[in-house]
C-alpha positions in Angstrom: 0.0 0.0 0.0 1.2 3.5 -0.9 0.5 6.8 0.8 1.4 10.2 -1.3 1.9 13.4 0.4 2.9 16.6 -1.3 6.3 17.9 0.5 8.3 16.0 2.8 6.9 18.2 6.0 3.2 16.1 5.4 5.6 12.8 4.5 7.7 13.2 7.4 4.2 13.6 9.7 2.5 10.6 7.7 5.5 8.5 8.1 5.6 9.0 11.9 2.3 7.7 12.1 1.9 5.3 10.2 5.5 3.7 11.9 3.7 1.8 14.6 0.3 1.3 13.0 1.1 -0.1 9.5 4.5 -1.0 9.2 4.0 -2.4 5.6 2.8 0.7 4.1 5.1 3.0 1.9 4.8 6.8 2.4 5.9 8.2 -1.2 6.3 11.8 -1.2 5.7 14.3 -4.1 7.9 17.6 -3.9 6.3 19.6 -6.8 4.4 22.1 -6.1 1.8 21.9 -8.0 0.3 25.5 -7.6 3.0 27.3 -9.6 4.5 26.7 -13.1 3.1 25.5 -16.2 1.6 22.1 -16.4 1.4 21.7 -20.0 4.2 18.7 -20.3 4.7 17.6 -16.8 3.1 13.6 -18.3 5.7 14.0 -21.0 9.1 13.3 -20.3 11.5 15.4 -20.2 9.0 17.9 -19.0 11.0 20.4 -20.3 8.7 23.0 -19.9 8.5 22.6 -16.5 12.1 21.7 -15.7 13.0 25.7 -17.4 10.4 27.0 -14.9 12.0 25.8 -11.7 15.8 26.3 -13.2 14.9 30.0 -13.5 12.8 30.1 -10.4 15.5 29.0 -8.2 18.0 31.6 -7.2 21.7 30.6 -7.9 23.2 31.7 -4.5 21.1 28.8 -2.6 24.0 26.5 -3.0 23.3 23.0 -4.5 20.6 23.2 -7.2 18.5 20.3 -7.2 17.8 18.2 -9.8 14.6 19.1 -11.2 15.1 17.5 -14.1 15.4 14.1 -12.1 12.6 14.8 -9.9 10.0 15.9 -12.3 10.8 12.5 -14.6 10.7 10.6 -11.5 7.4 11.9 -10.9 5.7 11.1 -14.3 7.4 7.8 -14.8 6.9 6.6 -11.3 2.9 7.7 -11.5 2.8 6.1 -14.9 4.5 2.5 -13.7 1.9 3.0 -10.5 -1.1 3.2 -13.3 0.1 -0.2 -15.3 1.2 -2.2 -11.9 -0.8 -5.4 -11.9 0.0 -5.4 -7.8 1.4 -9.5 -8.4 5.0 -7.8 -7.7 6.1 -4.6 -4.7 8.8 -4.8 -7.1 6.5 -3.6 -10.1 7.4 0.1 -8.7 10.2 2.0 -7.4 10.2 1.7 -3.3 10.4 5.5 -1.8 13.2 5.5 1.0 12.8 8.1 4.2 14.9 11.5 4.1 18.0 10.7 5.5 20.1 14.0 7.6 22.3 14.1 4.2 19.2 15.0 2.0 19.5 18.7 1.3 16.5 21.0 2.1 14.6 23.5 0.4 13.8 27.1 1.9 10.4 27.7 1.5 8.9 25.4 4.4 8.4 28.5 6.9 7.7 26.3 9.8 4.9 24.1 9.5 2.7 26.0 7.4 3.9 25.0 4.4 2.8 21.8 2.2 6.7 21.2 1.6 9.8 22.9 0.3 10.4 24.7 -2.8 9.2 23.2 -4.9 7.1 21.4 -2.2 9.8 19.4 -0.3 13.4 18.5 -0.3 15.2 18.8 -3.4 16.2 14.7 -3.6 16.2 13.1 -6.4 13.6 10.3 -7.1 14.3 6.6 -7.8 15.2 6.1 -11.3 15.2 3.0 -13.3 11.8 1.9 -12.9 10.2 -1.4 -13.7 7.3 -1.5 -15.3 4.3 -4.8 -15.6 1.6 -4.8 -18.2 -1.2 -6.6 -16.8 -3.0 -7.7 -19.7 -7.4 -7.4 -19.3 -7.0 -3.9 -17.4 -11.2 -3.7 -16.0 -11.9 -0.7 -14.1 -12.5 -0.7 -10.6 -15.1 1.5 -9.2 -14.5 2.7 -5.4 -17.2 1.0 -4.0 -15.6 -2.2 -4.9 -12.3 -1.2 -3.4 -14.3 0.1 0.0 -15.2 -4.0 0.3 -11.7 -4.4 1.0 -10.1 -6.6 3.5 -9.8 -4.7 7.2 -7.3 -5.5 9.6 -6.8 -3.5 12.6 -3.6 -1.5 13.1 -3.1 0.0 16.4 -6.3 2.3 15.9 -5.8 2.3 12.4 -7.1 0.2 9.4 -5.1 -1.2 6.7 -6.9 -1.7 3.5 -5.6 -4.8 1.1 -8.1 -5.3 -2.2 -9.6 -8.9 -2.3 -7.8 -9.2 -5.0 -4.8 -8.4 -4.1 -5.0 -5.0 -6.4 -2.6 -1.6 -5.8 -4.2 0.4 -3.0 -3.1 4.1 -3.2 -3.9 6.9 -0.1 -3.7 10.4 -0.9 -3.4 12.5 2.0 -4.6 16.1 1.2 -5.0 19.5 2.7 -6.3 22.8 1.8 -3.2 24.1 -0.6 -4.0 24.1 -3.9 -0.6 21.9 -4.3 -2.2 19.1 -1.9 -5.8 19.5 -4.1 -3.6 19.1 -7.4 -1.8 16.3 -6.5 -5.2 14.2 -5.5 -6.2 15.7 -8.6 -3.5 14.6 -10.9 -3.5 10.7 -8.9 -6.5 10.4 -9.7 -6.5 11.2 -13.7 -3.6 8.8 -13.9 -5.0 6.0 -12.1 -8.4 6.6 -13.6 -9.6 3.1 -15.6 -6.7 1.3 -13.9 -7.2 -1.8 -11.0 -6.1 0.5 -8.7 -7.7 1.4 -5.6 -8.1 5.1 -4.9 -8.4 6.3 -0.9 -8.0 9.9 0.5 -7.4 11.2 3.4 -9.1 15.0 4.0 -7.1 16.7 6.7 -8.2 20.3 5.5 -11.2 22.3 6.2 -12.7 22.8 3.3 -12.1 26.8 2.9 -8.8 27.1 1.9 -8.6 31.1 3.0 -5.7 32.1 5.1 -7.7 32.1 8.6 -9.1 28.7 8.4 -7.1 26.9 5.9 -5.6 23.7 6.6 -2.2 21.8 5.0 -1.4 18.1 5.9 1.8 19.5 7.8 0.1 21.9 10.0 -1.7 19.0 12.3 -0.3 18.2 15.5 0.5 14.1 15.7 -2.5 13.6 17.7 -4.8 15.4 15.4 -3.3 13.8 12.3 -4.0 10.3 13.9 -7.5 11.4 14.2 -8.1 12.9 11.1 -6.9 9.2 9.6 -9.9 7.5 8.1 -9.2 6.5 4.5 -12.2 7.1 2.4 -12.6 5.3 -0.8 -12.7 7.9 -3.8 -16.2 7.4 -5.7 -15.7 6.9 -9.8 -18.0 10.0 -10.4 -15.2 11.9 -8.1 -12.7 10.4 -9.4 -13.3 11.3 -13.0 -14.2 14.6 -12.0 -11.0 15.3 -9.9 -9.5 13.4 -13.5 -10.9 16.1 -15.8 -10.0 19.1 -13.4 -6.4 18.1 -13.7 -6.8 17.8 -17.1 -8.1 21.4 -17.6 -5.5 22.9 -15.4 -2.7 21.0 -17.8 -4.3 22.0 -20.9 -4.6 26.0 -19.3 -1.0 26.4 -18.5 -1.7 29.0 -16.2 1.6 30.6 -14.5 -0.2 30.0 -10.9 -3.6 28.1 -9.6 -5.5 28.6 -6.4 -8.5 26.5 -5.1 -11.3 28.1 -4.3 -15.2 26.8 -3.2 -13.5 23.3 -4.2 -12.6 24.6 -8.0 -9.1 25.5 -9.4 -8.9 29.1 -10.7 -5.6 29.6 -13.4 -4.2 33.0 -13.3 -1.2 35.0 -14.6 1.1 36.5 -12.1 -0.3 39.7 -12.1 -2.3 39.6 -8.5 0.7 38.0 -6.7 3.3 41.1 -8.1 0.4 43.3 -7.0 0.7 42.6 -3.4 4.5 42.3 -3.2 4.2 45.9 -4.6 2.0 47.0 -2.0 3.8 45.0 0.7 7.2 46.9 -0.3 7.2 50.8 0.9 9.0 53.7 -0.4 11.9 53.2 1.7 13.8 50.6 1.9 12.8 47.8 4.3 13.6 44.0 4.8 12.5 41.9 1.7 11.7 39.0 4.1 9.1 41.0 5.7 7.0 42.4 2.6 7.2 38.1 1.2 5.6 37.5 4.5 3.0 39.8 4.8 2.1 38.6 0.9 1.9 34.9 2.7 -0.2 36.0 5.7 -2.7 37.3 3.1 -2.6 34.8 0.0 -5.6 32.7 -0.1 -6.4 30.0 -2.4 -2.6 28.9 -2.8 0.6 28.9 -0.2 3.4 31.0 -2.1 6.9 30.1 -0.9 9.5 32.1 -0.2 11.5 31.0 -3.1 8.6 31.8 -5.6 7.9 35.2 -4.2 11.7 36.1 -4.0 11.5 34.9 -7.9 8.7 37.4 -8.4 10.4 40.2 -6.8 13.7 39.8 -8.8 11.1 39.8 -12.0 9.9 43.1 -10.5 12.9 44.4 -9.9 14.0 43.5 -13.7 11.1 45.6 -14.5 11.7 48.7 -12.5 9.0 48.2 -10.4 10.6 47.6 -7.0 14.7 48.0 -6.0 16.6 45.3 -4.6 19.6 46.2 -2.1 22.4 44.1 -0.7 24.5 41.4 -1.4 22.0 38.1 -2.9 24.7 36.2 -2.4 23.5 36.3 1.4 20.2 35.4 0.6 16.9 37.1 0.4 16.9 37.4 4.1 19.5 40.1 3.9 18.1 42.2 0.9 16.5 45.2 1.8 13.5 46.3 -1.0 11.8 49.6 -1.7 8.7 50.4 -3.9 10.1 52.0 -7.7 
C-alpha cells in the first residue's frame, strides 16, 4: 500500500504515524508544487517546460541546485508505472526511502505552514530505473468495490488490502492548492486502472488564510485522528481526473482553489501585493514576502517563488533590490520603484 503526500513536512508527519500502525505501508512523497509553473508537459518526459520553470525560479546563491530535471521525470514515470502495476510484484514500482540527515533541504517550508519545500519538499532526487508490468485485461474498478476491501486493525488504524490483491493508493490532502492538485493529478492517472483510490481530507474545506488547513500543519494527535481512508467514488474520481486535465491544458503561471474549484491566473495579483507589501523606503524583503503569505488565499506561495517574483519586479523597475543576494533574500533590503 502507498500513501502520497505533497512535500516532505506532510511525509515526514504521515511516516511517523503510520511507523507503529502499519509497518508495511510506503509513504511516497511528491515535492512539486503543483500550484505554480506551467503544467502543460509535466506527463511528458522530459517535462522540459517545466524543468526551465523551476531552473529560473531557483536563485543561484542557494548552494546546491537540485535536480529538477530528475525529480519531475521521476514523478511522471513513477505515477505512470503505479497506473500499469498489476499489484502481483512490490517490485512492479520504485520503493520511496525516508529523508535521511544528508538530503538537502529546500527554503520555502516557513515552519509548519507550508505543504513542503520549494518546490514542495526536499530537493532529492527520485528513484530512477523503474520497472514497469503490463497486466493484460486492465477492467476498471469502481471505489465502491475497493471500500469491500479486506480490514485488519492497526493500532487504531485500518489497513486496506483489495480482495484481490489489487494496488491500494492513499492520498493525504489539505487545503493548498498543491495538496488538491496532486489528488487531482493521482487520480487522472489511475483513472480506468485496478487500482484502488483512498483519500485522506485533513483540511477544512475553505482554503482562506484564517481557516485553511495543510497536511503539515496538524499536531501528531490530530493527524492520527483525522486518519480515516475514504474510498474515492468513480464520479469523483473522474471529476478530480478532468480538473487536472483542464488545469494541464490551461497552462496558467499559478492556480488557487477556491469553493473546491481551481482558478488559473497569470502573475499579475501576486506582483500586485508584493508591490503594496514593499514601501518607499527601503525595508527587509523577508518581511513584505511574509506579509504577501499572511494574506494569499487559495494557494501557499513560498518564499523561493515570491523572491522569484520580486527579482522579476525588480528586472522591471518596479521595486529596487539592495544588498548582497549572495547572502540570501533574508538580507536584501526592498523599496517600492
Amino acid at each position: 500500500m502507498w500513501h502520497l503526500t505533497c512535500g516532505d513536512l506532510a511525509g515526514d508527519s504521515v511516516r511517523a504515524l503510520l511507523a507503529a500502525r502499519e509497518p508495511q505501508a510506503r509513504v511516497r512523497v511528491l515535492r512539486d508544487d503543483l500550484a505554480v509553473g506551467p503544467l502543460a508537459d509535466i506527463e511528458r518526459p522530459p517535462c522540459a517546460e517545466r524543468v526551465a520553470f523551476w531552473d529560473a525560479l531557483w536563485p543561484d546563491e542557494a548552494g546546491e541546485r537540485p535536480d529538477f530535471s530528475g525529480e519531475l521525470v521521476g514523478d511522471a514515470e513513477w505515477l505512470a508505472a503505479l497506473a500499469t502495476s498489476d499489484g502481483s510484484s512490490e517490485g512492479s514500482v520504485a520503493v520511496e526511502t525516508a529523508p535521511t540527515s544528508a538530503s538537502p533541504r529546500g527554503r520555502a517550508s516557513h515552519k509548519s505552514k507550508r505543504c513542503g519545500t520549494g518546490p514542495c519538499g526536499r530537493p532529492r532526487p527520485f528513484p530512477t530505473g523503474l520497472r514497469h508490468s503490463h497486466p493484460r485485461g486492465l477492467r476498471a474498478r469502481s471505489a465502491r468495490e475497493a471500500s469491500t476491501a479486506l480490514r485488519t486493525s492497526g493500532l487504531g488504524g485500518e489497513r486496506f488490502l483489495t480482495e484481490d490483491r489489487s494496488p491500494v493508493i492513499t492520498v493525504w490532502h489539505g487545503d493548498s492548492a498543491s495538496e488538491q492538485l496532486l489528488l487531482a493529478r493521482v487520480a487522472a492517472a489511475l483513472l480506468g486502472q485496478p487500482v484502488a483510490l483512498f483519500e485522506v481530507a485533513c483540511g477544512t474545506g475553505d482554503s482562506r488564510v484564517a481557516r485553511r488547513k495543510a497536511v503539515s500543519m496538524h499536531a501528531p494527535d490530530a493527524l492520527a485522528a483525522l486518519y480515516r481512508p475514504q474510498a474515492v467514488e468513480p464520479d469523483r474520481q473522474a471529476a478530480l481526473a478532468a480538473a487536472w486535465v483542464e488545469q494541464c491544458a490551461a497552462n496558467r503561471p499559478i492556480r488557487r482553489w477556491r469553493d473546491g474549484t481551481f482558478h488559473g491566473e497569470d502573475p499579475a495579483a501576486i506582483d500586485a501585493a508584493l508591490l503594496a507589501a514593499a514601501t518607499p523606503d527601503f525595508a527587509p524583503l523577508a518581511r513584505a514576502m511574509a506579509e504577501v503569505m499572511r494574506r494569499c488565499d487559495g494557494f501557499f506561495p513560498t518564499d523561493y517563488f515570491l523572491y522569484w517574483r520580486a527579482r522579476e519586479l525588480a528586472r522591471q523597475g518596479r521595486l529596487t533590490l539592495r544588498g548582497d543576494p549572495r547572502a540570501g533574500y533574508r538580507e536584501l533590503e526592498v523599496r517600492r520603484g
